[in-house]
N, C-alpha and C positions, 0 to 999 in steps of 0.2 A: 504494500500500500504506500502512500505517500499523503505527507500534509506539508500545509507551508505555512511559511512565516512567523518563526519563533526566532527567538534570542538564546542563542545555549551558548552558554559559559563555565568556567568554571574549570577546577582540576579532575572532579572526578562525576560520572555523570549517570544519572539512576533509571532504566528501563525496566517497563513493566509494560506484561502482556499478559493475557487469556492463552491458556493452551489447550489447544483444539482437540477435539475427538470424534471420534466416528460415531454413527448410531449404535451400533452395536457395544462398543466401551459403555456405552450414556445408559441402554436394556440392562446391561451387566452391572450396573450402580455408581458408574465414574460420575462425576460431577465436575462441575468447570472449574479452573485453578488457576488462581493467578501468581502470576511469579514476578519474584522483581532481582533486579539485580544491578548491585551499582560498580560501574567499572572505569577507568582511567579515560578521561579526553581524549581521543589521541592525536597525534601530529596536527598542527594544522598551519596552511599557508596563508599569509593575507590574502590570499584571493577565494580560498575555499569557501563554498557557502552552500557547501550539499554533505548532510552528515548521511553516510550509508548504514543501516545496521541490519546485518544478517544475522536470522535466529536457524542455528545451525541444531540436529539433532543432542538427546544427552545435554539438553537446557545451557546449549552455550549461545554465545553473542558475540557477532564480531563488528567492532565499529571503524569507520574509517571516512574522512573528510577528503571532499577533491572539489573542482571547480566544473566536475561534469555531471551529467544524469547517470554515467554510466559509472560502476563502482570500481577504488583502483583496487577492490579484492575481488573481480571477475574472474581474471586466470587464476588466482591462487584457489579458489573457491569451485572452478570451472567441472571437476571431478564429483566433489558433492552435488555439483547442480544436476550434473549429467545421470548422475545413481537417479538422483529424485526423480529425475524426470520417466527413468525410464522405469521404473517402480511405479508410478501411474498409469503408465501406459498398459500394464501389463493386466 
């Protein structure tokens, strides 16, 4: 998803999400959860002004600032993307 137009600053910086479940977890008594998790600012350039944050499996976060729509954790990321994707398709 995407929003705009905040102010984030700061040394360290607090994300909180809903983790999603299928129907069948939710028949079986799972209930919705929210996680938060606060983790370090990271790098950022005077020009940056798009914070990326990928919610990777195993409740991690990876954050990272650039001056594009596109994230500079694409390639690093590119293998997890590729599992996920193909795990939906199946």
């Amino acid at each position: 998803g995407m929003t705009c137009c905040w102010r984030i600053e700061g040394e360290t910086l607090k994300v909180e999400w809903i983790k999603s479940m299928t129907r069948t977890q939710y028949e079986q008594g799972a209930r919705e959860e929210t996680l938060t998790l606060e983790l370090p600012n990271p790098p950022r350039q005077r020009t940056d002004d798009t914070l990326h944050v990928h919610f990777l499996p195993g409740d991690q976060v990876r954050l990272a600032w650039s001056d594009a729509h596109t994230s500079p954790l694409r390639e690093e990321l590119s293998e997890f993307y590729a599992r996920d994707k193909e795990a939906k398709t199946r």
